[in-house]
Every structure is written in C-alpha cells, then in structure tokens.
N, C-alpha and C positions, 0 to 999 in steps of 0.2 A: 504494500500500500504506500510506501514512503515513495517505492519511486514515482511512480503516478501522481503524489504530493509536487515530488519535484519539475515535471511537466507541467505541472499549472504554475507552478512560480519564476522556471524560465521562459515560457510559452504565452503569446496569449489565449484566452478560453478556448476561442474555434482552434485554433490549430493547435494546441495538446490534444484536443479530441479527435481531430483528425489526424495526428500522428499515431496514437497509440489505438485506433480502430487501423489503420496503414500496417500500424510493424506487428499486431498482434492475427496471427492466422483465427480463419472465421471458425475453428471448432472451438477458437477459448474467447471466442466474444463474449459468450454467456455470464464468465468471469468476471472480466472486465467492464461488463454494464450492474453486475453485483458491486464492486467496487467503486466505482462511479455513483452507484445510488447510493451507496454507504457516506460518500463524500461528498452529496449534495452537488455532482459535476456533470450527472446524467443530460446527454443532448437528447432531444425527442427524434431526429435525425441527423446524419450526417455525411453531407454533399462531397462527392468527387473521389471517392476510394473506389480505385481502378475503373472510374467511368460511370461510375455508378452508384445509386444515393441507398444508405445502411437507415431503416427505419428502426430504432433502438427498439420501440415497442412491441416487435413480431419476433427479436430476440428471446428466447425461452430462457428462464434461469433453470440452474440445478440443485432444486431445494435440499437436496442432503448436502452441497457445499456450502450452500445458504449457509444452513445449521451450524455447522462446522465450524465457519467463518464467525458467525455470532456467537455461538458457545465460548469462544477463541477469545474475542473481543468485550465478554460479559465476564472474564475472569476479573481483569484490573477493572472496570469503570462501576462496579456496584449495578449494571444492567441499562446502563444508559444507550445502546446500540439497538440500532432498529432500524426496518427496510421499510420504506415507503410503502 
C-alpha cells in the first residue's frame, strides 16, 4: 500500500491512476481497485490504457483478499478500516 501512497504524492491524481492500472496486468486489477478504495483514490474510470477506457466499476473484487487485507489492517487501528 505505501507504494501506491507514493504514486499519488509524486504523480498527479489522473496519472498515478493511470500508471498503476498501465504497469499492473488486468488479472490483479481487482487488487489494486481494493486498495485504491481503501485509500479513498478509486477513479470511476480510466481513459487511454492501451487504447482503451478501464470502467473500475465492472472490476470484481476478491472478497477472501478483501478479508485478509482488512483482518491485516484491523490488527493496529482498533477496527477503523473499511470498504466503501
């Protein structure tokens, strides 16, 4: 998650999210839109990855990583972590 932190703070908004839907292959978008919702960085779409526009919303998550990730994440923060 940090590095994805770090894309938004050298990037701006549109183009971290256009980099990391670019460098991340489309079987671990799912991830990567878990994470993005995590971090309040979710785009609703996004334009121009190989020609073509990625609707974030028709991306399926993988609730047993869901889990996992939040179980993860609800050790230190007292349960503060939570998915849209």
């Amino acid at each position: 998650m940090n590095h994805i932190i770090i894309y938004f703070n050298v990037f701006q908004f549109e183009a971290a999210q256009r980099l990391l839907f670019y460098k991340t292959s489309p079987e671990n978008w799912s991830l990567l839109k878990m994470f993005l919702l995590l971090l309040n960085r979710c785009p609703r779409k996004v334009v121009g990855i190989n020609g073509s526009t990625i609707m974030v919303g028709d991306i399926e998550m993988e609730d047993e990583a869901c889990q996992l990730v939040l179980q993860d994440l609800d050790k230190g923060s007292n349960g503060q972590w939570s998915l849209p």
